[in-house]
KOLGU-4560 file (N, C-alpha, C; in nm, 3 decimals, padded with zeros to 5 digits):
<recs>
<n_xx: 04.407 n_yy: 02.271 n_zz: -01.779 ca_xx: 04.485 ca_yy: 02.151 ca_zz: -01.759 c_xx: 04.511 c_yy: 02.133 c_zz: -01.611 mol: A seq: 1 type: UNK>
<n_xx: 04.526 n_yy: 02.069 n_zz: -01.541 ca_xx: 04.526 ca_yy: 01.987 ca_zz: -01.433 c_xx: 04.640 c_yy: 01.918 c_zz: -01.375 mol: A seq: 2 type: UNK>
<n_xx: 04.703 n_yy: 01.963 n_zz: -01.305 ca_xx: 04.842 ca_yy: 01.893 ca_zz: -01.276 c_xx: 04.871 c_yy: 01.867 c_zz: -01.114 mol: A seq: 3 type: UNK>
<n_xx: 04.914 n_yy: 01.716 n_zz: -01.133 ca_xx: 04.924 ca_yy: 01.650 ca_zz: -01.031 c_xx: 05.086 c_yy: 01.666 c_zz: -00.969 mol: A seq: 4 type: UNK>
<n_xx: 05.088 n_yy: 01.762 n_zz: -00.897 ca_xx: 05.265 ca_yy: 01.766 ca_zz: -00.864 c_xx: 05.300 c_yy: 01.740 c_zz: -00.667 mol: A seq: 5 type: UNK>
<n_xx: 05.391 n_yy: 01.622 n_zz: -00.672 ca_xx: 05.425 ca_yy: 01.634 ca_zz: -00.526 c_xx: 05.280 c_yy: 01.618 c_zz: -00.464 mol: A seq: 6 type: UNK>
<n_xx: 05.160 n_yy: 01.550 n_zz: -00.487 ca_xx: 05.043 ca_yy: 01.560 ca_zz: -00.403 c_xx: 04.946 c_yy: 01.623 c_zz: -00.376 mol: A seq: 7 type: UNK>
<n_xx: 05.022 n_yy: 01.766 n_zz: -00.487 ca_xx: 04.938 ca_yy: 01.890 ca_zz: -00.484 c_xx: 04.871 c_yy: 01.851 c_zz: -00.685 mol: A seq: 8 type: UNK>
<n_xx: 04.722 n_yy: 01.871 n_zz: -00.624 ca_xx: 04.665 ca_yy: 01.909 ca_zz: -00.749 c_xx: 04.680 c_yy: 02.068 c_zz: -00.772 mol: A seq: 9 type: UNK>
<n_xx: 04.677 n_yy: 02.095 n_zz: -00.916 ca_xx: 04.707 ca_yy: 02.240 ca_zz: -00.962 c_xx: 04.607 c_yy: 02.247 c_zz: -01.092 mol: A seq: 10 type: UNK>
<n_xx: 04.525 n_yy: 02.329 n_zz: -01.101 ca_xx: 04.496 ca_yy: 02.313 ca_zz: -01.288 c_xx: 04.542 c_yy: 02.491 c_zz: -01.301 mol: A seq: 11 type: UNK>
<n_xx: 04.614 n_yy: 02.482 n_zz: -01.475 ca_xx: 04.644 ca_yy: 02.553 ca_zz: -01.471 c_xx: 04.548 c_yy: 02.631 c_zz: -01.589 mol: A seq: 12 type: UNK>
<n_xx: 04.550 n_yy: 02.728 n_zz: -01.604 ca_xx: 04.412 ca_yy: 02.859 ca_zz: -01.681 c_xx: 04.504 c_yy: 02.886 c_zz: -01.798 mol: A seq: 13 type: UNK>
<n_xx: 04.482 n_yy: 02.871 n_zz: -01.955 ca_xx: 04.592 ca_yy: 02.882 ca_zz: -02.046 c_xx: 04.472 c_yy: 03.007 c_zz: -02.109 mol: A seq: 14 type: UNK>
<n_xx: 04.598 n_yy: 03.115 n_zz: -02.136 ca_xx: 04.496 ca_yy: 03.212 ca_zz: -02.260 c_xx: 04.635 c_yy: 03.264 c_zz: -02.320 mol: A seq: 15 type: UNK>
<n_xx: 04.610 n_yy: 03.305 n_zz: -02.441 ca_xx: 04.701 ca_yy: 03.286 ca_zz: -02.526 c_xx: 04.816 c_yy: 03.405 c_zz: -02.493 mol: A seq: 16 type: UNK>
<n_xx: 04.852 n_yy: 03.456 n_zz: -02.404 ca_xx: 04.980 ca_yy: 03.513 ca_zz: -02.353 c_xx: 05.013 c_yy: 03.476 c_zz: -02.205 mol: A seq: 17 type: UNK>
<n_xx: 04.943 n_yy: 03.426 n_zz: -02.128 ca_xx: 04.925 ca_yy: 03.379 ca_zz: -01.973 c_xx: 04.924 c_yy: 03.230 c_zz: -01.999 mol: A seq: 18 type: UNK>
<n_xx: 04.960 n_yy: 03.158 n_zz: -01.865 ca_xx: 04.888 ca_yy: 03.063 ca_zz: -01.790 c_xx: 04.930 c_yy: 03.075 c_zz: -01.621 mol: A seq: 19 type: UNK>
<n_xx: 04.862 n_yy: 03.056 n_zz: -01.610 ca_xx: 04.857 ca_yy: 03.051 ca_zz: -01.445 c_xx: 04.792 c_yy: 02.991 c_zz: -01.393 mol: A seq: 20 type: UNK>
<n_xx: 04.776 n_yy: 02.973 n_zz: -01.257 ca_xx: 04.698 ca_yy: 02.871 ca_zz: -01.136 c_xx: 04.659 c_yy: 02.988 c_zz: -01.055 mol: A seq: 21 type: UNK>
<n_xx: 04.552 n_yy: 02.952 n_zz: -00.983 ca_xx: 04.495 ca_yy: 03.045 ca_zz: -00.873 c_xx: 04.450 c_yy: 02.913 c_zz: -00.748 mol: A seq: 22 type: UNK>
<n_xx: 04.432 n_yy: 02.987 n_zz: -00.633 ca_xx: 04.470 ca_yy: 02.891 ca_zz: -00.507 c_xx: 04.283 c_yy: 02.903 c_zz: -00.492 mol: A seq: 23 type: UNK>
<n_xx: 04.227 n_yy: 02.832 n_zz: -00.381 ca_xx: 04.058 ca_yy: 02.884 ca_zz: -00.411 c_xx: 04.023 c_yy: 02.986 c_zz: -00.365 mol: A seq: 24 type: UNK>
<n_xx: 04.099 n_yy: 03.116 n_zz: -00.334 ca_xx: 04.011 ca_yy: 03.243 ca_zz: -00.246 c_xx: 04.081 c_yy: 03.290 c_zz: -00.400 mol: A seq: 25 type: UNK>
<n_xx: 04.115 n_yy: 03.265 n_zz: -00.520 ca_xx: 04.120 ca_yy: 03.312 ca_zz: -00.667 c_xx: 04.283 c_yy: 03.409 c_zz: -00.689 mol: A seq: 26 type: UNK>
<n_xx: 04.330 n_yy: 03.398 n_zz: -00.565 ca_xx: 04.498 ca_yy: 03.469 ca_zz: -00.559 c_xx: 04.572 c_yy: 03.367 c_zz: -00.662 mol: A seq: 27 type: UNK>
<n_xx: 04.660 n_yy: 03.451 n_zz: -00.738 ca_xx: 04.772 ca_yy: 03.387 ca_zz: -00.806 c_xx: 04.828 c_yy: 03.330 c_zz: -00.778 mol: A seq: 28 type: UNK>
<n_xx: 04.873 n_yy: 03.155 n_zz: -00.806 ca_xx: 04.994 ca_yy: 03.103 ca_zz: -00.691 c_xx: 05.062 c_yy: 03.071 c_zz: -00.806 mol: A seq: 29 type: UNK>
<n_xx: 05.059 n_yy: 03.070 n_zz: -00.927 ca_xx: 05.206 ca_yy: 03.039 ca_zz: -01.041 c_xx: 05.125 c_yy: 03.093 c_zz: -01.162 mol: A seq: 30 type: UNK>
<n_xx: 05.214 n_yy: 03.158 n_zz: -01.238 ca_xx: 05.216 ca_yy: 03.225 ca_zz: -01.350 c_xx: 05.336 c_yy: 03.244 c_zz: -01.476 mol: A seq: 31 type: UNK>
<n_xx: 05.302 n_yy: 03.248 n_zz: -01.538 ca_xx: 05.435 ca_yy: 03.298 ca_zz: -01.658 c_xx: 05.321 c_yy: 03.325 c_zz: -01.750 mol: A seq: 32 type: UNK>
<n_xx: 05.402 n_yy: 03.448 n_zz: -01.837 ca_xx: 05.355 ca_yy: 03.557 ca_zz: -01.928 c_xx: 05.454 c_yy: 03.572 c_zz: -02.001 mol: A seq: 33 type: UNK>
<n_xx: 05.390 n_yy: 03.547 n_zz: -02.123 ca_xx: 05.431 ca_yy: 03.602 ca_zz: -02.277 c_xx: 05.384 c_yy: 03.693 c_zz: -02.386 mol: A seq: 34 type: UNK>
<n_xx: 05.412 n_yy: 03.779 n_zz: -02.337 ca_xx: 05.325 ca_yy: 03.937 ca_zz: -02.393 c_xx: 05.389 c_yy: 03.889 c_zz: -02.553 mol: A seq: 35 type: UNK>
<n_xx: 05.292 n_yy: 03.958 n_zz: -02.670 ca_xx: 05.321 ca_yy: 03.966 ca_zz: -02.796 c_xx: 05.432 c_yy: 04.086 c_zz: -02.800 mol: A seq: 36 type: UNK>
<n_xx: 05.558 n_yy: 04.088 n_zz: -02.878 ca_xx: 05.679 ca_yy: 04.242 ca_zz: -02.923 c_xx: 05.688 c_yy: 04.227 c_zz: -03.007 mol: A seq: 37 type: UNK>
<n_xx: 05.622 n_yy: 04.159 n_zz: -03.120 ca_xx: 05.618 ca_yy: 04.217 ca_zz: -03.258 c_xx: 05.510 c_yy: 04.082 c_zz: -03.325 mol: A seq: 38 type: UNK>
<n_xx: 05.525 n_yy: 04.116 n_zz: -03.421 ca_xx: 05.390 ca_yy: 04.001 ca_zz: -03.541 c_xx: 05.476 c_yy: 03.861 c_zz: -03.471 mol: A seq: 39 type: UNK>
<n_xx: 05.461 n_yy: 03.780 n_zz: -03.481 ca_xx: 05.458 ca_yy: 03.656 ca_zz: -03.505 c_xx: 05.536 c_yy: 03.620 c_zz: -03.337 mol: A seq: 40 type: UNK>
<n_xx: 05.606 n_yy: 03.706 n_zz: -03.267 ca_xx: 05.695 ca_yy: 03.690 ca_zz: -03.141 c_xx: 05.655 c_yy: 03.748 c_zz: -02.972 mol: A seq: 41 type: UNK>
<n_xx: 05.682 n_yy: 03.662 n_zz: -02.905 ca_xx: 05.627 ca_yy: 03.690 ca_zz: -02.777 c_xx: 05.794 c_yy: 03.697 c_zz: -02.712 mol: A seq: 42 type: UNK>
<n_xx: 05.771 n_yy: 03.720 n_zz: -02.607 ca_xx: 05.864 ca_yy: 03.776 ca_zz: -02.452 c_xx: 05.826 c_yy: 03.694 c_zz: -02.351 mol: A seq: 43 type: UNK>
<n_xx: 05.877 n_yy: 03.602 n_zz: -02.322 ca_xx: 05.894 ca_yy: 03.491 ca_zz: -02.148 c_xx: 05.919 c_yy: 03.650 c_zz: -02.083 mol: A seq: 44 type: UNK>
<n_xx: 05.874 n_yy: 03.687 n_zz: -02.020 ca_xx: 05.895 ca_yy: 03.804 ca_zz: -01.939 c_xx: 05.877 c_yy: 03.766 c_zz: -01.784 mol: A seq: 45 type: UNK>
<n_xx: 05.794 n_yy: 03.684 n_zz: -01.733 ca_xx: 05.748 ca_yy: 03.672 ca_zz: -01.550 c_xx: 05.704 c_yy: 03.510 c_zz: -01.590 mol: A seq: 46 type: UNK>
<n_xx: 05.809 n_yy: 03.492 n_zz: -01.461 ca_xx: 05.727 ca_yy: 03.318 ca_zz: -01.455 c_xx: 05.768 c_yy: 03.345 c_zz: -01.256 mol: A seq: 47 type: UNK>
<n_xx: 05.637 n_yy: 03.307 n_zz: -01.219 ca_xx: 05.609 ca_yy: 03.278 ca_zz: -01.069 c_xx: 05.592 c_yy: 03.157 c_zz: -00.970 mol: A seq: 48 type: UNK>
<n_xx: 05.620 n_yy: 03.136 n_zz: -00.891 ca_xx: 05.528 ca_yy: 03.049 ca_zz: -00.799 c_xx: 05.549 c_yy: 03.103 c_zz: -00.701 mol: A seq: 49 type: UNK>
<n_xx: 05.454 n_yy: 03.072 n_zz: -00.588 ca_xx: 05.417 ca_yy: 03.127 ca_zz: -00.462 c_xx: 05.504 c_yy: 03.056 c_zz: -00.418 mol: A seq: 50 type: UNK>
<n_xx: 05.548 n_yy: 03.102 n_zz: -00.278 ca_xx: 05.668 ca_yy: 03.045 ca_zz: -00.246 c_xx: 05.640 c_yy: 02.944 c_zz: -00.098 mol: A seq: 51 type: UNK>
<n_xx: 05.509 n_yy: 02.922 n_zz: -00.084 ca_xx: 05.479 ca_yy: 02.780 ca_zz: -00.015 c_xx: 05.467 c_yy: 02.666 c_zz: -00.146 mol: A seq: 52 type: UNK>
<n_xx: 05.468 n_yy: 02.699 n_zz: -00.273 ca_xx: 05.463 ca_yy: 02.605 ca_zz: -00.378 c_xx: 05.589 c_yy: 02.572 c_zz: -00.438 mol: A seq: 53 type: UNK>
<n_xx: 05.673 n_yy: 02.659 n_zz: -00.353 ca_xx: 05.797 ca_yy: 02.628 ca_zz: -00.455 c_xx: 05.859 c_yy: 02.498 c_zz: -00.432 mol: A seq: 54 type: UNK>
<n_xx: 05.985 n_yy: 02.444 n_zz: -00.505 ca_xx: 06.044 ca_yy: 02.329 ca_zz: -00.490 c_xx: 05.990 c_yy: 02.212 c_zz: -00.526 mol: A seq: 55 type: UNK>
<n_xx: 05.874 n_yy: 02.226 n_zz: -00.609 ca_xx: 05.802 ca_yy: 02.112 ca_zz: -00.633 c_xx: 05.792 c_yy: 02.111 c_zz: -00.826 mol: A seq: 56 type: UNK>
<n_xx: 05.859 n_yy: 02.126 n_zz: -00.856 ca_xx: 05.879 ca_yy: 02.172 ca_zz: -00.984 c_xx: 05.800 c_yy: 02.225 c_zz: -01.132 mol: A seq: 57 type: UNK>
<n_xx: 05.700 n_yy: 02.266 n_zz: -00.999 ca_xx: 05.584 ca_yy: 02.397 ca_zz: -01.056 c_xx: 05.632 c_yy: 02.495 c_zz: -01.172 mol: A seq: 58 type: UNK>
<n_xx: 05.709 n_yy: 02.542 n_zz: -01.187 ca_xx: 05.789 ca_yy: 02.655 ca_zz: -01.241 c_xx: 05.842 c_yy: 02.591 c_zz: -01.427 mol: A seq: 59 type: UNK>
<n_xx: 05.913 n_yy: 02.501 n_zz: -01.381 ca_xx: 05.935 ca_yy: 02.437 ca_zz: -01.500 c_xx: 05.824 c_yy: 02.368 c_zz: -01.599 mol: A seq: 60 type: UNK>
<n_xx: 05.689 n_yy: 02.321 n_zz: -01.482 ca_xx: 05.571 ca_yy: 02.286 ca_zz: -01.589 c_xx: 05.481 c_yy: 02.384 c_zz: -01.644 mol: A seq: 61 type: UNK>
<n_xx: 05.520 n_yy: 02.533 n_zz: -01.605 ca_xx: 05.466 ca_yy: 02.632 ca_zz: -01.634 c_xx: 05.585 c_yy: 02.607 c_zz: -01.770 mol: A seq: 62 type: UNK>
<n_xx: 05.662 n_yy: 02.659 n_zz: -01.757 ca_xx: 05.782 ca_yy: 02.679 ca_zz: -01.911 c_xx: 05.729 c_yy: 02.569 c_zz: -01.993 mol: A seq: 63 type: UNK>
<n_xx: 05.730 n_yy: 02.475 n_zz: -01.941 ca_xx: 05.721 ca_yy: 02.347 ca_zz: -02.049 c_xx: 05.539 c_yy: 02.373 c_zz: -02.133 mol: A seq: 64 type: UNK>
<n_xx: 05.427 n_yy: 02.443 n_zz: -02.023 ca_xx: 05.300 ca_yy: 02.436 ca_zz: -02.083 c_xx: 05.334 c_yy: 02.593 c_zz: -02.191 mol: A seq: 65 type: UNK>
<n_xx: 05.440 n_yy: 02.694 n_zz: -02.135 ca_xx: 05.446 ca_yy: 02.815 ca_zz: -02.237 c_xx: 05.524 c_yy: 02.757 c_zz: -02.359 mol: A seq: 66 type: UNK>
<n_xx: 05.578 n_yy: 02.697 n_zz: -02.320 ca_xx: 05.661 ca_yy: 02.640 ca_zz: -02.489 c_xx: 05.555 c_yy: 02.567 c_zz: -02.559 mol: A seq: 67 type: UNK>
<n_xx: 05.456 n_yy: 02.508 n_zz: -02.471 ca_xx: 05.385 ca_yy: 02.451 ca_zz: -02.600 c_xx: 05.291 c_yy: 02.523 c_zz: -02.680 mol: A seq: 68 type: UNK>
<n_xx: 05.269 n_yy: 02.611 n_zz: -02.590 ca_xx: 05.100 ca_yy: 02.723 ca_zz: -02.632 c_xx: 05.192 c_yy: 02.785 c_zz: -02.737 mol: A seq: 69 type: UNK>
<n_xx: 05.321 n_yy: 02.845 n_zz: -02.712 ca_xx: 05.378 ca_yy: 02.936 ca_zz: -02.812 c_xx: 05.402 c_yy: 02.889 c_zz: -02.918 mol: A seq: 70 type: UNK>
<n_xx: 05.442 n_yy: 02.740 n_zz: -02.947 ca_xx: 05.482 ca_yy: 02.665 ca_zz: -03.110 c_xx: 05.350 c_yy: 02.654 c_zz: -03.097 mol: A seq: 71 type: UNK>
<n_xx: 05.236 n_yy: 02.577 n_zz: -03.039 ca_xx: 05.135 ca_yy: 02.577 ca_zz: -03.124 c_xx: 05.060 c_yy: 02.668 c_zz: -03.176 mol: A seq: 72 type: UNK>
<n_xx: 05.075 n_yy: 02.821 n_zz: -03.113 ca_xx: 05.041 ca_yy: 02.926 ca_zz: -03.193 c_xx: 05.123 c_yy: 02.986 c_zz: -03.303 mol: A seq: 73 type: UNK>
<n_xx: 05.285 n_yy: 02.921 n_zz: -03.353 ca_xx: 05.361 ca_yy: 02.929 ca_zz: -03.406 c_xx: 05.417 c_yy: 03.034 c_zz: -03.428 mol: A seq: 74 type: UNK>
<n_xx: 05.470 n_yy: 03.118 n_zz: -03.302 ca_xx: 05.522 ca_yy: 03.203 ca_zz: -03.251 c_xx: 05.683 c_yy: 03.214 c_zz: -03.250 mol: A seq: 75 type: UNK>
<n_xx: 05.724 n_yy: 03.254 n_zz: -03.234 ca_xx: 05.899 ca_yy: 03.213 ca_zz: -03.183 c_xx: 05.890 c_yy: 03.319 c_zz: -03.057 mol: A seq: 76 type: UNK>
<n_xx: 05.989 n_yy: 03.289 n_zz: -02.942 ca_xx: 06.045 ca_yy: 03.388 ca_zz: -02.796 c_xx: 06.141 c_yy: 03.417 c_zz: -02.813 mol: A seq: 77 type: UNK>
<n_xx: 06.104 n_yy: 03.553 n_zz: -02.724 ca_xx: 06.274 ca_yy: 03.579 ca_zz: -02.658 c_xx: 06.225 c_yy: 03.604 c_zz: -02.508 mol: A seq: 78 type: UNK>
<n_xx: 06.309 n_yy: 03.492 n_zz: -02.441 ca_xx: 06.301 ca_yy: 03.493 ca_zz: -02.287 c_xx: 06.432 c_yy: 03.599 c_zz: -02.226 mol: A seq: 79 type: UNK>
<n_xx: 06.356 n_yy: 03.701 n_zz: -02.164 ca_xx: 06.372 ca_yy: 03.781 ca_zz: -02.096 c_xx: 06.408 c_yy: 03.756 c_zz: -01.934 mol: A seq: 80 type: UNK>
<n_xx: 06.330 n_yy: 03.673 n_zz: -01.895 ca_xx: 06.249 ca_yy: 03.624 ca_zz: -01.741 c_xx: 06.396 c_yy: 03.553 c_zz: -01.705 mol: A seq: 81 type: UNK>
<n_xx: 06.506 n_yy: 03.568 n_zz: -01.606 ca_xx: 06.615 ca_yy: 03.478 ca_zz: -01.584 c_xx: 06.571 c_yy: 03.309 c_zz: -01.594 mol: A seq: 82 type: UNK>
<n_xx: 06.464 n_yy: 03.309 n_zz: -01.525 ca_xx: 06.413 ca_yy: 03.196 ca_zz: -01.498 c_xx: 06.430 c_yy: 03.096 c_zz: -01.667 mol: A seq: 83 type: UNK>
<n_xx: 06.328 n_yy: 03.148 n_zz: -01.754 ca_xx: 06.278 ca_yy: 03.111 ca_zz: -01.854 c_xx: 06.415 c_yy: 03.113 c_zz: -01.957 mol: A seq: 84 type: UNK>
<n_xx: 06.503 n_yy: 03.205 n_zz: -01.911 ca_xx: 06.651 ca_yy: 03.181 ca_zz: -01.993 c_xx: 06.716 c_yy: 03.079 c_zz: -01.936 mol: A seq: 85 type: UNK>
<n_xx: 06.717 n_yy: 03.041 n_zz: -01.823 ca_xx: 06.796 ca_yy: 02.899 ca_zz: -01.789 c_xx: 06.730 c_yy: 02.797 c_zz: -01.824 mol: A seq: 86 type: UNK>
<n_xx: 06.551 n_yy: 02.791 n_zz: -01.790 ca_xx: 06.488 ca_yy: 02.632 ca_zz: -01.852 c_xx: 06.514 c_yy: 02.599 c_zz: -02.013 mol: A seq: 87 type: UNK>
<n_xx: 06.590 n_yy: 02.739 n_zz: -02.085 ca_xx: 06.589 ca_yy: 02.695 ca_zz: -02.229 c_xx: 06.724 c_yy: 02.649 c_zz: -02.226 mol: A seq: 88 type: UNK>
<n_xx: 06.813 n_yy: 02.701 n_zz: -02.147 ca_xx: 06.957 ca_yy: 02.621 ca_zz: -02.215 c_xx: 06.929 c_yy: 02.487 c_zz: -02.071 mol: A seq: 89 type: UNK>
<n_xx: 06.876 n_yy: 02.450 n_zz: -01.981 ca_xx: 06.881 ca_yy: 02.312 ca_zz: -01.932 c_xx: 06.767 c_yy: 02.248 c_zz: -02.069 mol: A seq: 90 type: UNK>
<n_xx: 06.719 n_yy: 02.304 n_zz: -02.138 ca_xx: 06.608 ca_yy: 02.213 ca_zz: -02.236 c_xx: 06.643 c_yy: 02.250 c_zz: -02.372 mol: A seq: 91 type: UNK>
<n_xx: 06.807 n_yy: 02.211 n_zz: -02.406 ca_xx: 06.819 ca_yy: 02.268 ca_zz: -02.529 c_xx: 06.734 c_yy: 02.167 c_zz: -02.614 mol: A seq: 92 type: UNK>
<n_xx: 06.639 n_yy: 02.077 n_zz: -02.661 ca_xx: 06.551 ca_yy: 02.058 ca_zz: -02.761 c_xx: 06.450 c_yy: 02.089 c_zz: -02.730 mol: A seq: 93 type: UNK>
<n_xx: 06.396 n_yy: 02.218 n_zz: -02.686 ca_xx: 06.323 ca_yy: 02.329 ca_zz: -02.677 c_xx: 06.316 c_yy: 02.442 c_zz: -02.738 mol: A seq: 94 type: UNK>
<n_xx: 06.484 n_yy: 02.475 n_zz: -02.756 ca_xx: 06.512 ca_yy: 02.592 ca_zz: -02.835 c_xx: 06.463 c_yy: 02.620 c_zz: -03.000 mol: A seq: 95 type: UNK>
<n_xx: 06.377 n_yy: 02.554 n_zz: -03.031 ca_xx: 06.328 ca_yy: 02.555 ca_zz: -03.202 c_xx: 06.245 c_yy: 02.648 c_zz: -03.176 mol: A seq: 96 type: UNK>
<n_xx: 06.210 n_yy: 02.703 n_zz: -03.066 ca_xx: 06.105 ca_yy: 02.874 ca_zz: -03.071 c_xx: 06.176 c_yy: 02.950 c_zz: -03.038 mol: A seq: 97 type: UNK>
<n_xx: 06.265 n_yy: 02.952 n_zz: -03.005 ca_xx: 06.359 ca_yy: 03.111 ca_zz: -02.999 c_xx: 06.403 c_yy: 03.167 c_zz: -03.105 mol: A seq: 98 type: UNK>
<n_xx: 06.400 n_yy: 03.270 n_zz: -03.110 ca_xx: 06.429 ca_yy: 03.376 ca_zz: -03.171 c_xx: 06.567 c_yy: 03.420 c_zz: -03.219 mol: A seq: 99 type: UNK>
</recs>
């Protein structure tokens, strides 16, 4: 997926516990990870951005693309990641995958 933020194009790489962006020499510049902790449940554990990317609200379209991969694999979370615990209570009609 492909995201147009602040001027900056981004596409981001979705596999079913990751998504992330890589810059073109293939370095990580935003990430969040949802490792599987039991049958049916994953862990928000690391959500990143490089910090010439920050402030552009990179971070939150990472949460918003992990909330979707996770209901559409019909999963439920438990966010661990500080980060990923505040985008759920600023996005309480989000919270229908938590745990």
């Amino acid at each position: 997926m492909q995201i147009l933020t602040r001027g900056a194009s981004m596409e981001f790489i979705r596999q079913p516990n990751r998504i992330y962006a890589q810059d073109s020499s293939g370095a990580i510049v935003a990430e969040v990870t949802f490792p599987a902790i039991k049958e049916g449940e994953v862990q928000i554990d690391h959500t990143y951005v490089d910090a010439k990317l920050r402030g552009r609200g990179i971070a939150a379209i990472l949460m918003n693309e992990a909330y979707e991969s996770i209901k559409e694999q019909g999963f439920k979370a438990v966010p661990t990641c500080s980060y990923a615990a505040a985008w759920f209570e600023n996005n309480p009609g989000k919270m229908d995958i938590l745990s």
